[in-house]
C-alpha positions as CSV (number, residue, x, y, z in Angstrom):
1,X,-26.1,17.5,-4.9
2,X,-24.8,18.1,-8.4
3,X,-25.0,15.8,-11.0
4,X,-22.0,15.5,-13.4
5,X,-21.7,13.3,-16.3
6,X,-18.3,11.8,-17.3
7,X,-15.7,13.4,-19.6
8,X,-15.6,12.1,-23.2
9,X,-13.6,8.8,-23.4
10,X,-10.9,11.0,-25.8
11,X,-9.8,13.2,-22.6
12,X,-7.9,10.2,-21.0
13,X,-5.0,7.7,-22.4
14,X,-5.5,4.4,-23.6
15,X,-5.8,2.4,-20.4
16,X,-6.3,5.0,-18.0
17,X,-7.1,3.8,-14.8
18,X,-6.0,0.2,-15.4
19,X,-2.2,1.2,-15.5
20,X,0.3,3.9,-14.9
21,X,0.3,6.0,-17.9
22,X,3.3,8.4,-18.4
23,X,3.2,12.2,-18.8
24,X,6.4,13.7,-21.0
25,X,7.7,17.1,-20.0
26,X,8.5,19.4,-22.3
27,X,10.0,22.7,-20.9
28,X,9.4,25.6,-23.2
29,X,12.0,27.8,-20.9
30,X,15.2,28.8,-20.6
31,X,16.0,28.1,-16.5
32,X,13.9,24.6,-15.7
33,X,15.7,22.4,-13.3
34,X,17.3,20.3,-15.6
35,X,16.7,21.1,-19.7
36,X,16.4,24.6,-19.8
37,X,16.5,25.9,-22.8
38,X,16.8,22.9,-25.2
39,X,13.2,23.6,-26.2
40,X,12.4,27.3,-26.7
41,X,12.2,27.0,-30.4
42,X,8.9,25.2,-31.3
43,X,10.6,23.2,-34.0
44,X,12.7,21.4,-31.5
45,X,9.8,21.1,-29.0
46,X,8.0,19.5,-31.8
47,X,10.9,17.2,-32.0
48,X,10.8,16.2,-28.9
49,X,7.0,15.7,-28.6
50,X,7.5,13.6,-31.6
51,X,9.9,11.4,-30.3
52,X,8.2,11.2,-26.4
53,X,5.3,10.1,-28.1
54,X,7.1,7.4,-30.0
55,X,8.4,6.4,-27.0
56,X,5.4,5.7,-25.0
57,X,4.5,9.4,-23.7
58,X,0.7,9.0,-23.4
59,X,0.5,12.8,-22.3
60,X,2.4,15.7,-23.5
61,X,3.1,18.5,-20.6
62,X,3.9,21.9,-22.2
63,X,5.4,24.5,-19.8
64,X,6.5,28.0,-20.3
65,X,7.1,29.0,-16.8
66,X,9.8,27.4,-14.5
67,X,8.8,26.1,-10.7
68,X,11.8,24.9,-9.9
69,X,13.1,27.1,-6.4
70,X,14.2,30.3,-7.1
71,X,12.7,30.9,-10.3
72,X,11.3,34.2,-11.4
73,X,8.0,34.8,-13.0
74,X,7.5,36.0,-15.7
75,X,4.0,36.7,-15.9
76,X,1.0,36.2,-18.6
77,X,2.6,37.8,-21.8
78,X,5.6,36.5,-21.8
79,X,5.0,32.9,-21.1
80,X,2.3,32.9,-23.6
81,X,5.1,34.2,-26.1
82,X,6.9,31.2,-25.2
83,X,4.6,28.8,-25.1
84,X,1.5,29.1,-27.9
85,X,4.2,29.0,-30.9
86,X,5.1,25.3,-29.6
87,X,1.7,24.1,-28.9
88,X,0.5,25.2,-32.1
89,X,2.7,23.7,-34.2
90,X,2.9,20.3,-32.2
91,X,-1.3,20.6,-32.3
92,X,-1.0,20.8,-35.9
93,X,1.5,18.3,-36.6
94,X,0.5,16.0,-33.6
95,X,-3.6,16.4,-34.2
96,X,-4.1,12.8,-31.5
97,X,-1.8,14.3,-29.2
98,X,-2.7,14.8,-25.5
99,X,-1.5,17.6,-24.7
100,X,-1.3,19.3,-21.1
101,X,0.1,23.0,-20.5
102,X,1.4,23.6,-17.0
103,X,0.2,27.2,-15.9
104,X,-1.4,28.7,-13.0
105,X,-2.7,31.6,-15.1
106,X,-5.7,31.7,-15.8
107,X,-5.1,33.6,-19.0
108,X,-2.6,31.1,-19.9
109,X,-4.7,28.0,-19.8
110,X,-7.7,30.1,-21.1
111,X,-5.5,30.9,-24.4
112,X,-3.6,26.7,-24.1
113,X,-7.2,25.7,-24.5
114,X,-8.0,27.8,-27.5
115,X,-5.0,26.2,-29.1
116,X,-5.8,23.0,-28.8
117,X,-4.6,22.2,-25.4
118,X,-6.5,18.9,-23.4
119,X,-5.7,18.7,-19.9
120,X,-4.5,22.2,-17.8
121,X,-1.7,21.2,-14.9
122,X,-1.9,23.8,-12.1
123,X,0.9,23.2,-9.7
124,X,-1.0,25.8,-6.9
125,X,-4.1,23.7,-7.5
126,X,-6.0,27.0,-8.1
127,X,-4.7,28.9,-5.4
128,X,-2.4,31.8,-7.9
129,X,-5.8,32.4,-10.0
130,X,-8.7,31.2,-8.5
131,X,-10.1,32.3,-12.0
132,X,-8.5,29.4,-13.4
133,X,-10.7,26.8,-11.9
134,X,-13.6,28.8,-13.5
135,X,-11.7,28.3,-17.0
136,X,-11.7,24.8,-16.3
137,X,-14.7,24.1,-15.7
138,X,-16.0,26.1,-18.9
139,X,-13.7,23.8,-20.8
140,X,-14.9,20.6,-19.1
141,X,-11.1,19.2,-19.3
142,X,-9.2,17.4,-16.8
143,X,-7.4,19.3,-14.2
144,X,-4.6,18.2,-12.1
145,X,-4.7,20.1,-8.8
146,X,-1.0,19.9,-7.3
147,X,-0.4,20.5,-3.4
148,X,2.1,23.2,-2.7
149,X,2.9,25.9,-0.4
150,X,3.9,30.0,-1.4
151,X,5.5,30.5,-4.5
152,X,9.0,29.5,-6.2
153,X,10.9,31.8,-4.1
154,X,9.1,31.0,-0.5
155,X,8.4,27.3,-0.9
156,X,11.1,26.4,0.4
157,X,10.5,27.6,3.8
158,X,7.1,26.1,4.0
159,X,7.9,22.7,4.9
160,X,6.5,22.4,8.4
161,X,3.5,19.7,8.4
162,X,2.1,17.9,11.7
163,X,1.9,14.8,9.4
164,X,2.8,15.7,5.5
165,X,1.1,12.5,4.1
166,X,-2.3,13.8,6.5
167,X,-2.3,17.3,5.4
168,X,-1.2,17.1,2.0
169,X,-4.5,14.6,1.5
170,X,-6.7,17.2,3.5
171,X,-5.3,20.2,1.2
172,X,-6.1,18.4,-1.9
173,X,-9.6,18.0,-0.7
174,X,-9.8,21.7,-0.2
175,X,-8.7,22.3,-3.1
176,X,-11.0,19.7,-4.9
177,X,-13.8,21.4,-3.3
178,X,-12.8,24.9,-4.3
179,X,-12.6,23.3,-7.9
180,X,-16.2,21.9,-7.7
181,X,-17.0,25.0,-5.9
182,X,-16.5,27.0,-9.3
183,X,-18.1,24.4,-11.2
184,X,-15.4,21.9,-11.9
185,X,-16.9,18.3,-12.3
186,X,-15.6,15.5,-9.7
187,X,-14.6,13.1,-13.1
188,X,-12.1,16.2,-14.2
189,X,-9.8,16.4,-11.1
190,X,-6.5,14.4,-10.5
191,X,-4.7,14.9,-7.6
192,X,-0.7,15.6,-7.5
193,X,0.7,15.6,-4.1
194,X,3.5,18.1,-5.4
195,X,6.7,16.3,-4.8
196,X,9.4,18.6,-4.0
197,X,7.2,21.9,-4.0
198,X,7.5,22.8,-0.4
199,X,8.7,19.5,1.0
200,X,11.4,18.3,2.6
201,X,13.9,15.5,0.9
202,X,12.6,12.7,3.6
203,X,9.1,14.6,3.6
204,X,8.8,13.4,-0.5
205,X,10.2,9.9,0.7
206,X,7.4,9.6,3.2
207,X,4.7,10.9,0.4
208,X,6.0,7.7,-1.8
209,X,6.1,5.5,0.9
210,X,2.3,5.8,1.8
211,X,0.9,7.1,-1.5
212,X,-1.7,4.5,-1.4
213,X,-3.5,7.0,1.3
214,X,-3.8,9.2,-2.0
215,X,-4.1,6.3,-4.5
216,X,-6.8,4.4,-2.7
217,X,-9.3,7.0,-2.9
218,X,-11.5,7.8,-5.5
219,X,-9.4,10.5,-7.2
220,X,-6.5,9.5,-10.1
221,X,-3.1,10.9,-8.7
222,X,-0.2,12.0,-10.7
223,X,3.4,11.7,-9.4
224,X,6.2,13.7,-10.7
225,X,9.7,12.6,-9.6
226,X,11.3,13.5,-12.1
227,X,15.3,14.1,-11.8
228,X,14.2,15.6,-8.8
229,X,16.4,17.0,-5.7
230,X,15.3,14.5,-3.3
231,X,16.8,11.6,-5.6
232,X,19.9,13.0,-6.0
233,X,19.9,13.7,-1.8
234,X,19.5,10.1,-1.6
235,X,22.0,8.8,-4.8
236,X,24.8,11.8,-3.5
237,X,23.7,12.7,-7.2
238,X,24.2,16.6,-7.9
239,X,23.6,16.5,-11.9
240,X,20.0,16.0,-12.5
241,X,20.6,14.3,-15.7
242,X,22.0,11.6,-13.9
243,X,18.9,10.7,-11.9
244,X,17.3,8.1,-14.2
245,X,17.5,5.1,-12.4
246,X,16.5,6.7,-8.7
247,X,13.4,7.7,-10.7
248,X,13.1,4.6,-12.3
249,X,13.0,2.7,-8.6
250,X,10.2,5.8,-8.1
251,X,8.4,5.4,-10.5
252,X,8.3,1.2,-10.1
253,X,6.6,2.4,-6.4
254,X,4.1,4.3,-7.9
255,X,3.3,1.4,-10.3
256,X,2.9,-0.5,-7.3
257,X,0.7,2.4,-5.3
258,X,-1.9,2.5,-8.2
259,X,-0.6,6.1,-9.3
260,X,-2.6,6.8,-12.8
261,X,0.3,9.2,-14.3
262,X,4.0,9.5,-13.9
263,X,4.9,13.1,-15.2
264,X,8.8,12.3,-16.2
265,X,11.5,13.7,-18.6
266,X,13.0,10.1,-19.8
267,X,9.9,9.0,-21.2
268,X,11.7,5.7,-23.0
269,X,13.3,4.4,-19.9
270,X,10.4,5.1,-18.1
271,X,8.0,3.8,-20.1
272,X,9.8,0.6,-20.3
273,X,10.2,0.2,-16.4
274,X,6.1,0.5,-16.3
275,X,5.4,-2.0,-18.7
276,X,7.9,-4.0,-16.5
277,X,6.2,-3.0,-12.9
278,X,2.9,-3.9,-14.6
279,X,4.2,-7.4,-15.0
280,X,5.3,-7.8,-11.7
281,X,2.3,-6.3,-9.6
């Protein structure tokens, strides 16, 4: 058996563990879901880190490439174009920053953690690049290994489970082994069971409602809701923007699950229906 030794006490937010802490998403692209665009120049992404982090954003989440259905990739140079600019500057001005870049590239995070980078978010959970699982665990930094299916253009007709709460849970631990399999230490990994990447709108809704089959276990888990298609399938809500308060009722259920991080784009609202949830449960 291998021995691992816990990450340093600085890798984590304030509290982790003992409450939901809230990831901020900052989308250095010009086609994500719902803010494309708005932050391709790092000034305003800087900006915008700024003011998620004076708003209770306890984790930044940098990402230069788009995963929303449909979208194209657009491989390792360009996305690093996009995205080291940014996370420079915010590095420099923001130097107790968290700060996560989402990537599957191995490249990518290998470059993101030069830079100043803390956590990598891998929404394949190392299935792209298995060489990114080897990155991480050179770097020793938290990981978040997200369940999906395919890619952005095929996800959408993976969405067959025999039991989607079941086999999402037994993909993450294949995953999770793969990650200690390259040398990844057990106290790195958090869990994402990938809301809306190759799951059905009543598929997500069943996720939610028995995420304390993730939660209970001995991994953190990271939810990401955010603004998400399977909200606005339930409010008859097309414009993402307008999805605040069905992720707000989410993100009070993953408060009450024990989920460790809530990766969300209105990190003020949010971070005020936490504190609130905290209160209550």
């Amino acid at each position: 058996m291998r021995i691992t030794k816990p990450l340093d006490s600085g890798a984590w937010p304030q509290g982790w563990r003992q409450r939901t802490t809230v990831m901020g998403v900052i989308n250095i692209t010009p086609d994500s879901f719902s803010d494309g665009g708005r932050f391709l120049a790092s000034e305003r992404a800087l900006a915008e880190a700024q003011r998620q982090l004076n708003n209770g954003a306890d984790v930044l989440d940098l990402g230069a490439q788009s995963t929303r259905p449909g979208a194209e990739e657009v491989g390792e140079e360009e996305e690093l174009r996009r995205l080291l600019p940014a996370l420079k500057t915010i590095r420099e001005r923001c130097p107790d920053a968290l700060i996560s870049v989402d990537t599957f590239l191995a490249p990518v995070a290998a470059r993101a953690l030069e830079a100043g980078a803390s956590w990598i978010n891998d929404v394949s959970g190392g299935r792209r690049d298995p060489d990114l699982l080897r990155v991480v665990a050179d770097a020793g930094c938290p990981v978040v290994l997200m369940h999906s299916r395919g890619n952005s253009q095929s996800m959408d007709q993976l969405t067959s489970y025999s039991d989607v709460v079941a086999d999402v849970k037994g993909a993450l631990v294949e995953r999770s082994e793969a990650a200690i399999k390259a040398g990844v230490q057990e106290s790195q990994i958090i869990w994402d069971p990938g809301l809306g990447f190759a799951k059905t709108h009543e598929q997500n809704l069943q996720l939610l409602r028995d995420l304390e089959q993730l939660t209970r276990g001995p991994r953190p888990v990271l939810v990401g809701p955010s603004r998400k298609r399977f909200i606005g399938a339930v409010l008859d809500e097309p414009r993402p923007k307008a999805r605040l308060w069905g992720t707000a009722a989410v993100a009070c259920r993953c408060a009450q699950a024990g989920a460790a991080v809530l990766r969300v784009h209105d990190v003020g609202p949010i971070s005020q229906t936490l504190r609130m949830a905290a209160a209550l449960w």
